[in-house]
Residue frames as qw, qx, qy, qz and C-alpha x, y, z in Angstrom:
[[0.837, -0.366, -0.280, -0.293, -2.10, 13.02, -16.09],
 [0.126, -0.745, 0.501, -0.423, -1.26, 12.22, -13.15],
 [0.882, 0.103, -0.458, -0.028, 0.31, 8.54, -12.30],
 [0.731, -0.681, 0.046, 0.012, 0.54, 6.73, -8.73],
 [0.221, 0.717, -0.601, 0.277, 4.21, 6.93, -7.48],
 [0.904, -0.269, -0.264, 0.200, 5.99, 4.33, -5.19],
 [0.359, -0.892, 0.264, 0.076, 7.95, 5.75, -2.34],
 [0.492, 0.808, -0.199, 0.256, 11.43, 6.23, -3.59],
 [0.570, -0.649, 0.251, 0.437, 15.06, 6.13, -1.63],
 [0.344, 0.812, -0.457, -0.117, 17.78, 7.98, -3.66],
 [0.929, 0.205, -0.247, 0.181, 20.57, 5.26, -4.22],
 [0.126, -0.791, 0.575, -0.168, 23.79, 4.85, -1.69],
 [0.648, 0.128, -0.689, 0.297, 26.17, 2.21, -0.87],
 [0.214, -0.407, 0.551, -0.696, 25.10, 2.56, 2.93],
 [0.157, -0.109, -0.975, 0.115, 23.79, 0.05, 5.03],
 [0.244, 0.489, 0.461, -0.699, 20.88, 2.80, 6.25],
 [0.565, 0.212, -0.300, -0.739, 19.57, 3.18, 2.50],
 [0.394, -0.091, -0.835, -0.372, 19.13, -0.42, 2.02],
 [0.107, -0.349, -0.848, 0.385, 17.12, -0.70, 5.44],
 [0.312, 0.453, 0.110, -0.828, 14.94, 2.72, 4.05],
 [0.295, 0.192, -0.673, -0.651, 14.94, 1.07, 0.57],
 [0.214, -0.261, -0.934, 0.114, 13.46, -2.55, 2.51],
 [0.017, -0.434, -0.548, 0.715, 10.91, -0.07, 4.45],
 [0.353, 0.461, -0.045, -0.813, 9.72, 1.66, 1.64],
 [0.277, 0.035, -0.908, -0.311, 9.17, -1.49, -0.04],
 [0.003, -0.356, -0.852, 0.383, 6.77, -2.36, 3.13],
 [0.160, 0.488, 0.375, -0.772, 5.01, 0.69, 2.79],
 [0.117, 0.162, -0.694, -0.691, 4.54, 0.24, -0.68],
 [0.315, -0.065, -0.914, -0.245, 3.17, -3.05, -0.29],
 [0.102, -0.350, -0.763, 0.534, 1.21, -2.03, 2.33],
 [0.319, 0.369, 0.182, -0.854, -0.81, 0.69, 0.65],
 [0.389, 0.064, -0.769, -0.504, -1.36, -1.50, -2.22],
 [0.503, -0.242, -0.825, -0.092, -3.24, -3.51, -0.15],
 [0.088, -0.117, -0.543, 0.827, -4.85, -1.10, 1.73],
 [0.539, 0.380, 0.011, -0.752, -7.75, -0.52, -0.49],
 [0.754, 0.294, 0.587, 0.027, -9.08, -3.12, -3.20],
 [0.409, 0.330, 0.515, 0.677, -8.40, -3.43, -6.93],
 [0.046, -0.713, -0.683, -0.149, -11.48, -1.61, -7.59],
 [0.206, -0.956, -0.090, 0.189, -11.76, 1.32, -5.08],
 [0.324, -0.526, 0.329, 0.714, -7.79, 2.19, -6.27],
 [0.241, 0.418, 0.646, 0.591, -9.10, 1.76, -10.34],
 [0.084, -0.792, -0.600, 0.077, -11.86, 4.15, -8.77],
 [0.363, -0.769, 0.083, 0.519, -9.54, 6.65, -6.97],
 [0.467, -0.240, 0.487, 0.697, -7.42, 6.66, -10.54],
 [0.224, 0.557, 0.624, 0.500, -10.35, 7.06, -12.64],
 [0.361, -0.824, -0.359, 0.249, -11.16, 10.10, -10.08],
 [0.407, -0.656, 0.201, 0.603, -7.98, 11.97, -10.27],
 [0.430, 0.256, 0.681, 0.534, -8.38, 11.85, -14.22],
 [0.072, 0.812, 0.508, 0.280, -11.44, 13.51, -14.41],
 [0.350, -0.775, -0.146, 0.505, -9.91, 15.92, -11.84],
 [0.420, -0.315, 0.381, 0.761, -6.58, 16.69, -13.83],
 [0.304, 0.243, 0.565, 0.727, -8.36, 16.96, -16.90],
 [0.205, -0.874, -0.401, 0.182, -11.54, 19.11, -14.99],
 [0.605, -0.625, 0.027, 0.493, -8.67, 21.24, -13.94],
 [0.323, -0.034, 0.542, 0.775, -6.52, 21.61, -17.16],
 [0.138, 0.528, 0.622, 0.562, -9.40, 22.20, -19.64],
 [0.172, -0.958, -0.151, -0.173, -10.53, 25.59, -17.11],
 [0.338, 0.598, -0.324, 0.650, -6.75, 26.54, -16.48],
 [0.475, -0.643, 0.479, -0.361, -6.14, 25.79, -12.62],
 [0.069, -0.554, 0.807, -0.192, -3.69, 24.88, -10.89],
 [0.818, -0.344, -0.144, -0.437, -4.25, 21.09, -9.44],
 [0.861, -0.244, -0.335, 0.293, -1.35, 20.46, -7.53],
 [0.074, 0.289, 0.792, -0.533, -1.80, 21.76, -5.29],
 [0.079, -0.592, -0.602, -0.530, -5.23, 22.36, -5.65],
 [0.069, -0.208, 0.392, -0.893, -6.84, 25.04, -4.02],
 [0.158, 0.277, 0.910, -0.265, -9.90, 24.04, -1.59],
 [0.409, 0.530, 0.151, -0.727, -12.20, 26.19, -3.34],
 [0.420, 0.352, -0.671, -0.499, -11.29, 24.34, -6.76],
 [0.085, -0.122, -0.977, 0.150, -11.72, 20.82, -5.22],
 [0.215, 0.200, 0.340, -0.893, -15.01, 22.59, -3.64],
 [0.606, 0.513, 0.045, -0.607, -16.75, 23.49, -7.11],
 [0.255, 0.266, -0.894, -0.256, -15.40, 20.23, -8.68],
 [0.079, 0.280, 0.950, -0.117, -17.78, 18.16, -6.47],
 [0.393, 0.507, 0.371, -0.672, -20.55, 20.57, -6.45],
 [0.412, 0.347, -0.527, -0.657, -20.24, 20.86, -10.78],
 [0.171, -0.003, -0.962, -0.213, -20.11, 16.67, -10.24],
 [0.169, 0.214, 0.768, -0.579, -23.29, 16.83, -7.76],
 [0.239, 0.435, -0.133, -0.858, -24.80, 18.79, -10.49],
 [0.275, 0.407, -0.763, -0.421, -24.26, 16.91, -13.48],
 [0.237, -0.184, -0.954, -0.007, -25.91, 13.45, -11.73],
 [0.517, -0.449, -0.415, -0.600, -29.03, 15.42, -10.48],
 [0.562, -0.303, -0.683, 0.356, -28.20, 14.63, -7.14],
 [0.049, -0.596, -0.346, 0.723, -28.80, 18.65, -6.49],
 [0.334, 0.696, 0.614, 0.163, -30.66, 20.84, -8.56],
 [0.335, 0.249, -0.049, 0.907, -29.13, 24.33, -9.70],
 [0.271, -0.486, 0.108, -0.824, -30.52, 27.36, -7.33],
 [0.749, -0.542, -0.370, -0.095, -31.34, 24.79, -4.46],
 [0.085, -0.753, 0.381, -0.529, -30.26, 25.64, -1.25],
 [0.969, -0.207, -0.052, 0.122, -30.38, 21.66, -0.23],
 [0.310, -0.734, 0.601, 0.054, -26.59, 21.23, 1.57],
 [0.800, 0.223, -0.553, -0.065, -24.51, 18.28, 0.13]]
């Protein structure tokens, strides 16, 4: 599984890492709070089903390839009856 990352600076005694280190702090704090609780719990609960979608039929998912990503939504579109197998309805 795959688990969110915070932007990173390698460690130096320089006066330019700590002003990258302070910056990537911002940006941190700034995607955190770019989205609600929720919709990131959402996005995490998303990328689960992916990885494990993924694993359990052997492909790759990082990268993924658009054709995987593709027939992931189309399997999910399935599954909730929102399209009906042999329909030629577009999602």
């Amino acid at each position: 599984m795959r688990e969110e990352k915070n932007l990173t600076i390698p460690n130096a005694n320089t006066s330019l890492s700590t002003e990258l280190a302070d910056l990537a702090k911002l940006t941190n704090e700034y995607a955190e709070k770019s989205k609600s609780k929720n919709t990131r719990e959402a996005y995490k609960s998303d990328w689960r089903d992916f990885d494990y979608w993924c694993r359990s039929k052997c492909l790759p998912f990082m990268p993924a390839d658009p054709s995987t990503v593709t027939l992931t939504l189309l399997i999910e579109q399935l599954i909730h009856g929102r399209i009906k197998k042999g329909s030629k309805e577009v999602l």
